[in-house]
NUMI-174410 format. One record per residue: x, y, z of N, C-alpha, C in turn. Coordinates in Angstrom, 3 decimals, padded with zeros to 6 digits. Atoms other than C-alpha are relative to their C-alpha. Layout:
((X,Y,Z),(X,Y,Z),(X,Y,Z))
...
***
This chain:
((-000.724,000.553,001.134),(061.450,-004.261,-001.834),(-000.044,-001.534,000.102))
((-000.177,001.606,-000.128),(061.106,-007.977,-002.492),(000.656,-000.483,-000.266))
((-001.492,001.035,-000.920),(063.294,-010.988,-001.808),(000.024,-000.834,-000.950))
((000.975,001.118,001.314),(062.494,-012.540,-005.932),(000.759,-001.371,000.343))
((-001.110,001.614,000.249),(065.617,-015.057,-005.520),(000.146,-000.364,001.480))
((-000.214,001.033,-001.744),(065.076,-016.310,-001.583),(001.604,000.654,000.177))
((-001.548,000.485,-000.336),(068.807,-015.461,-000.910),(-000.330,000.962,001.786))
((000.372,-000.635,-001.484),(067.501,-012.909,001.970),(-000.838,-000.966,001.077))
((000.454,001.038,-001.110),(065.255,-015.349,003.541),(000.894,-000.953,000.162))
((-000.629,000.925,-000.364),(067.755,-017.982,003.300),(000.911,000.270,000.683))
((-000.752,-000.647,-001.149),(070.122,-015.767,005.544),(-000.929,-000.034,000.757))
((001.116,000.354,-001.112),(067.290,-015.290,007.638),(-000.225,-001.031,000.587))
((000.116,000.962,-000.728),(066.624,-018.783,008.168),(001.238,-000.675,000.282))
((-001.023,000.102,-000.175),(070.126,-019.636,008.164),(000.257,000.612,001.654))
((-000.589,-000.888,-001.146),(071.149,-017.065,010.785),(-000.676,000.435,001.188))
((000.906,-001.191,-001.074),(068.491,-015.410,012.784),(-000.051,-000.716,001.249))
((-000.151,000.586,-001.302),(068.346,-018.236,015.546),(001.574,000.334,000.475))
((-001.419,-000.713,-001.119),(072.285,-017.602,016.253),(000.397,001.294,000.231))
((-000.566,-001.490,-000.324),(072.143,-013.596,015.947),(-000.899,000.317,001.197))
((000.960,-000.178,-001.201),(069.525,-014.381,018.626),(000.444,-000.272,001.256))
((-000.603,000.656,-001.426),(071.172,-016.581,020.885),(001.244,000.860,000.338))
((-000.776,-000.598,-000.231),(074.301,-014.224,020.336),(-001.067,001.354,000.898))
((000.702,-001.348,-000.692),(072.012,-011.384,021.463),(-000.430,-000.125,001.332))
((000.677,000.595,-001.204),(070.568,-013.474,024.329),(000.734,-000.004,001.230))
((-000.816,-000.007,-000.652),(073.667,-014.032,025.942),(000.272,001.570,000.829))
((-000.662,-001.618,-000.220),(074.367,-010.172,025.944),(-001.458,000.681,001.118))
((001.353,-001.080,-000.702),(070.764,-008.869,027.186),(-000.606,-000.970,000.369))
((001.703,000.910,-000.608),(067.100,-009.540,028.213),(-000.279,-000.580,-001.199))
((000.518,000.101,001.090),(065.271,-011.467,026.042),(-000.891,000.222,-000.872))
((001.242,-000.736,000.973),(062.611,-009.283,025.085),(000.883,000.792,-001.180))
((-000.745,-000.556,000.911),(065.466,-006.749,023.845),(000.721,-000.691,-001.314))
((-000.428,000.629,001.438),(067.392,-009.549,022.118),(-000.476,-000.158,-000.927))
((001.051,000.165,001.466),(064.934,-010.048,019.664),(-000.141,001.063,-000.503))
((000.279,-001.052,000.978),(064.558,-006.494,018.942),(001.545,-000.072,-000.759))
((-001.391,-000.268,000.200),(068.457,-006.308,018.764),(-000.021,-000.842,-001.310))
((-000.366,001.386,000.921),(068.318,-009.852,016.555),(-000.924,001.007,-001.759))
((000.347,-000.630,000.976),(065.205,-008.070,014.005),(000.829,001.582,-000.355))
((-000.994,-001.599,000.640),(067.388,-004.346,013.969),(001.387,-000.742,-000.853))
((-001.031,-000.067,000.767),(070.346,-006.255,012.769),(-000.310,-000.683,-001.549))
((000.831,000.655,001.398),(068.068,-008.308,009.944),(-000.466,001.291,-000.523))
((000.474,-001.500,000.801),(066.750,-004.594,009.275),(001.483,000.238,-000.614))
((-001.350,-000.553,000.914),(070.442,-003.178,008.571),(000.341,-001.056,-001.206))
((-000.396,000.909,001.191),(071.123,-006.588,006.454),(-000.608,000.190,-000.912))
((001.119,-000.416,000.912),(068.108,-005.686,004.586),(000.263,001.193,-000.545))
((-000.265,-001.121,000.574),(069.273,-002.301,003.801),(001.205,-000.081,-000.512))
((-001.008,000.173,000.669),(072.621,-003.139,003.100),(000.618,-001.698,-000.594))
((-000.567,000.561,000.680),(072.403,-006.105,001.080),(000.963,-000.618,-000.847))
((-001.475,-000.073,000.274),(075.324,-005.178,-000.927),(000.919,-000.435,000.599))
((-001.989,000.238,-000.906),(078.222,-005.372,001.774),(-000.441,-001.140,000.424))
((000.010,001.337,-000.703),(076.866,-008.637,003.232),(001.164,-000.781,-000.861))
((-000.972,001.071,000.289),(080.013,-011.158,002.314),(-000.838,-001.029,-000.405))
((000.668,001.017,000.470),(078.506,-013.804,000.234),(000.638,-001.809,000.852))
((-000.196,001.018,-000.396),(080.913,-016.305,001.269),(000.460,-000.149,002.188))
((-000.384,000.505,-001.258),(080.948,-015.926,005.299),(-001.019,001.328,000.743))
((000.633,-000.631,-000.450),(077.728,-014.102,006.234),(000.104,000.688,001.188))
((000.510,000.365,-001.440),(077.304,-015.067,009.659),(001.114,001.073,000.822))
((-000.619,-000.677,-000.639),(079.993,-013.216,010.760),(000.237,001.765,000.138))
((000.516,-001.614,000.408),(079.293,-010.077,009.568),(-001.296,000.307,000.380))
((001.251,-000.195,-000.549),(075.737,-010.492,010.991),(000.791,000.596,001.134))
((-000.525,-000.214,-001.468),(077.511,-010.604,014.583),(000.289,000.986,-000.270))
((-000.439,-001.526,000.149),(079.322,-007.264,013.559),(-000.801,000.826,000.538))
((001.145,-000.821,-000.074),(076.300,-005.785,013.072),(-001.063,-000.058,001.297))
((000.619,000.172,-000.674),(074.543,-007.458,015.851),(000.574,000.823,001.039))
((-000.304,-000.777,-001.384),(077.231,-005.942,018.565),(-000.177,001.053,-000.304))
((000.380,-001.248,-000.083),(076.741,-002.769,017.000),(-001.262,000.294,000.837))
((001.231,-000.244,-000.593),(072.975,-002.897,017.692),(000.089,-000.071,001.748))
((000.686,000.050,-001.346),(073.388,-003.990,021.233),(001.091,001.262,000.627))
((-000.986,-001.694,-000.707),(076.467,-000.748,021.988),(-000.944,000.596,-000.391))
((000.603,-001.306,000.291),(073.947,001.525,020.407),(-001.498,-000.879,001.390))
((001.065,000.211,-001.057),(071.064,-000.215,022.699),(000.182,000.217,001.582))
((-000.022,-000.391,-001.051),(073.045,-000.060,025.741),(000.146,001.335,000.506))
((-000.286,-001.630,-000.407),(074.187,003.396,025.593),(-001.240,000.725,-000.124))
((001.644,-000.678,-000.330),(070.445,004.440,025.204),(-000.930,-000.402,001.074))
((000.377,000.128,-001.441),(069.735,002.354,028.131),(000.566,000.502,000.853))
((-000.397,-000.418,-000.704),(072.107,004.198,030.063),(-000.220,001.510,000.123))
((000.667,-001.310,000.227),(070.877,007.392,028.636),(-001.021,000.098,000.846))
((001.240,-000.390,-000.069),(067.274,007.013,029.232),(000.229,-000.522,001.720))
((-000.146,000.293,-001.796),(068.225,005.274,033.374),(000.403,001.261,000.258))
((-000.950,-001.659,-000.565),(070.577,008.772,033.635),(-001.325,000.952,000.003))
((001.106,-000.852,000.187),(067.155,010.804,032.242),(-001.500,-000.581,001.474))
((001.187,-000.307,-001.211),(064.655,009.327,034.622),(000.546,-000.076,001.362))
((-000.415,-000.497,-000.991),(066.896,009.335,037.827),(-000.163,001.472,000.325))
((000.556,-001.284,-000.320),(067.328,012.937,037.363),(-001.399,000.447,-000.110))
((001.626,-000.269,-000.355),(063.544,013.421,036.608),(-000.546,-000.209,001.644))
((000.540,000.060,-001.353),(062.931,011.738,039.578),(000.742,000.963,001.209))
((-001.171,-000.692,-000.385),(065.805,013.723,041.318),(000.537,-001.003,001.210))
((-001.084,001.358,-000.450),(067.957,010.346,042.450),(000.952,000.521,-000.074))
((-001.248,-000.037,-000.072),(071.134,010.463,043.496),(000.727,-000.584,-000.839))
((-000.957,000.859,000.136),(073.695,008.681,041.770),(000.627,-000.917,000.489))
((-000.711,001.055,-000.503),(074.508,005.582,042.389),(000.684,-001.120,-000.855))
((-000.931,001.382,001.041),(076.930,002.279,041.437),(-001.526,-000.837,-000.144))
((000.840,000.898,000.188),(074.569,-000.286,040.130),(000.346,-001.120,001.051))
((000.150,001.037,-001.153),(073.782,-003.296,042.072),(000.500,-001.031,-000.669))
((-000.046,000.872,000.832),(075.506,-006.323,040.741),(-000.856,-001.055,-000.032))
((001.156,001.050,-000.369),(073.116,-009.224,039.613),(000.683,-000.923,000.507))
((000.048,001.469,-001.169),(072.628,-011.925,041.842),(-000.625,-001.214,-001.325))
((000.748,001.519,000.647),(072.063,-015.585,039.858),(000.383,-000.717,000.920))
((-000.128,001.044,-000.676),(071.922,-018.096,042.140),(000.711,-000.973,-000.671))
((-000.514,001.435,001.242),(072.415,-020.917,039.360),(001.350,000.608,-000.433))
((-001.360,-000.506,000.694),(075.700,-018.820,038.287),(001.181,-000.556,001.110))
((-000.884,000.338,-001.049),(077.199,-019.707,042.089),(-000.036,-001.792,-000.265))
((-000.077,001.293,000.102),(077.184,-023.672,040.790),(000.819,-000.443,-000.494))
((-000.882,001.606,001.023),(079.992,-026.091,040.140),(000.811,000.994,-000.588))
((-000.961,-000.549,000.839),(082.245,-025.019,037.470),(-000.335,001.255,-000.483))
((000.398,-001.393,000.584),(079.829,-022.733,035.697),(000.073,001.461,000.851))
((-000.134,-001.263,-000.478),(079.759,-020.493,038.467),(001.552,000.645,000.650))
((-001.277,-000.642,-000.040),(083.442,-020.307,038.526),(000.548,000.715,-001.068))
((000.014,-000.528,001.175),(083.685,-019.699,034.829),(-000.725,001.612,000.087))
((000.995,-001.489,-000.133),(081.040,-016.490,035.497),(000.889,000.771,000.939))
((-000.590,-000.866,-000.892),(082.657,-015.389,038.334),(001.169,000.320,-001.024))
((-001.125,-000.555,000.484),(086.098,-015.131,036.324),(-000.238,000.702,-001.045))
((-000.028,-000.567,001.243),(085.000,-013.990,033.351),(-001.125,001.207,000.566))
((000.481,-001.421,-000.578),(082.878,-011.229,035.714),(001.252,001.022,000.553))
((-001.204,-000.253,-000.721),(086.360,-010.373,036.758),(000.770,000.977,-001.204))
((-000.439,-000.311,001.073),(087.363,-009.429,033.325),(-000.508,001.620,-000.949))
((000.334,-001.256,000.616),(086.793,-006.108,031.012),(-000.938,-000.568,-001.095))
((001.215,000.740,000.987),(083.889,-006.284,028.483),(000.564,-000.389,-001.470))
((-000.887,-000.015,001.314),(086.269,-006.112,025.464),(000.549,-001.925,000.284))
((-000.533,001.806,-000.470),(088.012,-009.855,027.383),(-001.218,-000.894,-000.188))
((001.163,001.089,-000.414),(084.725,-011.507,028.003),(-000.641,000.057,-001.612))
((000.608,-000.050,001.555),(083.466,-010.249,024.029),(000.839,-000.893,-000.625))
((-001.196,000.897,000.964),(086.615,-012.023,022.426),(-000.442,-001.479,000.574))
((-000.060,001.481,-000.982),(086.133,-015.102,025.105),(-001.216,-000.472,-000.664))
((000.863,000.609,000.490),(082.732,-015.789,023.898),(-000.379,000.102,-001.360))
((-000.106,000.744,001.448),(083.109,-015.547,020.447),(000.312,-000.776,-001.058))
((-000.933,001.431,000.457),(085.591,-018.600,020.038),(-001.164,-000.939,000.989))
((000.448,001.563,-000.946),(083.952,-020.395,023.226),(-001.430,-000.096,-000.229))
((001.480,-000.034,000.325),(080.108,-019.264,022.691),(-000.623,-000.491,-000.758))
((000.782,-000.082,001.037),(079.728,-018.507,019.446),(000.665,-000.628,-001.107))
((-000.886,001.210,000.491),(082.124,-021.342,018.014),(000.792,000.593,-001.405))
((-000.300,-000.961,001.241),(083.659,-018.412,015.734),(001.680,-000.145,-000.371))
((-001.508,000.112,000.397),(087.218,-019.042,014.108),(000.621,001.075,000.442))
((-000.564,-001.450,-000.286),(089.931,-016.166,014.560),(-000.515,000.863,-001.470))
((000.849,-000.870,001.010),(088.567,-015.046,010.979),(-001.039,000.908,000.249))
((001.480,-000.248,000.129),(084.799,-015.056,011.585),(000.179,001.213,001.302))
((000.014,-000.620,-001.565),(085.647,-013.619,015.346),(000.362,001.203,-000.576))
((-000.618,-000.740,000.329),(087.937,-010.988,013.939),(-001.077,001.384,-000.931))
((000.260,-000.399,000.545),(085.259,-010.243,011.447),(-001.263,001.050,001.087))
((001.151,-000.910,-001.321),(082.507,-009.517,014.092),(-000.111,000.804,001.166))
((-000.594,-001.194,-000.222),(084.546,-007.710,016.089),(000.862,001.485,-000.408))
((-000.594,-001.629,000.586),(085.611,-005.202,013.758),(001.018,000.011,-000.334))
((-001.647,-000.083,-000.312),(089.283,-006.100,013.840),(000.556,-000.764,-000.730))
((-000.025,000.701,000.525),(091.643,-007.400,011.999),(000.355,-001.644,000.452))
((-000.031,001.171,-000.618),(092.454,-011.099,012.450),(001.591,000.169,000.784))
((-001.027,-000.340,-001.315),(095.908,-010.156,013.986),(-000.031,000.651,000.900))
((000.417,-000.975,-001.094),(094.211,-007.721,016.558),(000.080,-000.938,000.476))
((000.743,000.543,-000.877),(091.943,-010.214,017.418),(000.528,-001.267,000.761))
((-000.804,000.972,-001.166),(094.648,-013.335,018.314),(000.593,000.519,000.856))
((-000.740,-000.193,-001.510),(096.315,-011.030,020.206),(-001.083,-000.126,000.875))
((000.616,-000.762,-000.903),(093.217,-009.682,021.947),(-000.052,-001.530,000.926))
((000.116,001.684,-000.214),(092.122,-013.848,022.373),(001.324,-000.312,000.895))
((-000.979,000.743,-000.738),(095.573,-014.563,023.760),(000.026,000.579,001.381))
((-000.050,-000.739,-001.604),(095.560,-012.041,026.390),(-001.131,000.153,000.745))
((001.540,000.190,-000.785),(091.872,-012.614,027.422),(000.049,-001.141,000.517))
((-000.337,001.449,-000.658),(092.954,-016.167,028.037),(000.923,000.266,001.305))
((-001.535,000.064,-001.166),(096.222,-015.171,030.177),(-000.973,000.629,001.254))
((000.782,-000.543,-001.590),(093.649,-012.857,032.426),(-001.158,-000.851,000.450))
((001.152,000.893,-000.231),(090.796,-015.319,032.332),(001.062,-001.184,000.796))
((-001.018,001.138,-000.560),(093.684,-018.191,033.476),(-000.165,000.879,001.228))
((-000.608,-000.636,-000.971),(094.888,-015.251,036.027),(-001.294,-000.305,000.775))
((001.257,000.021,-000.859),(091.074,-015.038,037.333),(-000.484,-000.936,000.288))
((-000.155,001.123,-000.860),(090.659,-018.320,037.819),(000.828,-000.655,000.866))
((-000.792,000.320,-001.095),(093.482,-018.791,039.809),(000.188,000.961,001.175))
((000.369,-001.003,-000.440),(092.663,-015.932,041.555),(-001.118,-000.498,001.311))
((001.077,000.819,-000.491),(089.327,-017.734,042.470),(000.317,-001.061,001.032))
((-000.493,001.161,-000.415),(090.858,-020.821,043.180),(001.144,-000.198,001.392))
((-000.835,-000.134,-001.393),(093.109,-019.450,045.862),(-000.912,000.015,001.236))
((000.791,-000.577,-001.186),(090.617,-017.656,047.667),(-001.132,-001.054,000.723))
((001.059,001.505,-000.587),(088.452,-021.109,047.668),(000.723,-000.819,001.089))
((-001.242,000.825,-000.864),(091.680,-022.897,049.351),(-000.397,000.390,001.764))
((000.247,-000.498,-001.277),(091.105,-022.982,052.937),(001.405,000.218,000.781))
((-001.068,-000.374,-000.560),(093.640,-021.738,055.172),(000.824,-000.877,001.082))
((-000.831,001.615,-000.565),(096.660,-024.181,056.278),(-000.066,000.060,001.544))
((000.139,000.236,-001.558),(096.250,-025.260,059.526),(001.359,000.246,000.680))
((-001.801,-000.101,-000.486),(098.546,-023.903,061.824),(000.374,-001.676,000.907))
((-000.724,001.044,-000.084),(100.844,-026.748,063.208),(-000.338,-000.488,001.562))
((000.594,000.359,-001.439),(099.698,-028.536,066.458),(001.503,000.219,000.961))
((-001.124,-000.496,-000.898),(102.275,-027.663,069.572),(-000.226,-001.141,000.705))
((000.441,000.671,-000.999),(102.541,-029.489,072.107),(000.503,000.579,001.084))
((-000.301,-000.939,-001.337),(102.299,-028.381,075.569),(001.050,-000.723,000.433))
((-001.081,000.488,-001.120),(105.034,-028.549,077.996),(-000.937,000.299,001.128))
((000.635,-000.431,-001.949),(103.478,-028.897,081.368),(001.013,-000.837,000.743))
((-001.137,000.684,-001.227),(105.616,-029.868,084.199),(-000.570,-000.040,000.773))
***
């Protein structure tokens, strides 16, 4: 079906670099790009419901859909060839980034690795993806009074986990010098 009045490409070029970088954040970046073109496919099919006046946020919607339906088929198809192979079950391995253990950023990662995926989704859609409580609200599905709560209390545990951090960095108080008695 063709695009006579540009308004689809001009979402496209509008959007598609940030439903990318939103996607990027989340996955690999071979997948993000499929994730980024599947959610330009659904926009394309549902033209209609796109919000004229606040797209972008309704892309994201659509984008986290794509990447819950992508992960749960990556967890499918890992569950299908373990048993093929006949693997045990095991916890995953957490990744290692070197560059994540640096400076601030890798205190920020660590805390916000500390957190539930629902905390760390809200956290980076104000701090990431520079999304109002509207736009945020919109791309998470929710309404905008869910989503300040959700925001307020992702902050209070993100605060908690950095101070959390910040203890365990503290080195331990020196015990108090004595002094001998010798006689």
């Amino acid at each position: 079906m063709p695009d006579p009045d540009g308004e689809f490409t001009r979402l496209w070029d509008a959007h598609y670099d940030d439903v990318l970088r939103y996607a990027a954040r989340r996955i690999d970046p071979d997948t993000a790009r499929d994730v980024a073109a599947e959610t330009f496919l659904v926009a394309w099919r549902r033209r209609g419901d796109i919000p004229p006046d606040r797209p972008f946020p309704w892309l994201l919607n659509v984008a986290r859909n794509v990447l819950a339906n992508e992960m749960r088929g990556h967890r499918r198809r890992t569950r299908l060839w373990s048993r093929l192979r006949g693997d045990r079950p095991h916890a995953p391995a957490p990744a290692a980034d070197v560059a994540s253990g640096l400076a601030e950023g890798g205190r920020i990662a660590a805390a916000l690795g500390r957190l539930s995926a629902r905390d760390r989704e809200v956290l980076q859609l104000v701090g990431w993806d520079g999304l109002d409580a509207r736009a945020a609200a919109t791309a998470a599905g929710c309404s905008v009074k869910t989503f300040s709560v959700r925001l307020h209390r992702a902050r209070r545990r993100l605060t908690a986990a950095l101070a959390e951090i910040d203890a365990a960095d503290r080195p331990a108080p020196a015990a108090p010098l004595q002094r001998s008695h010798q006689a």
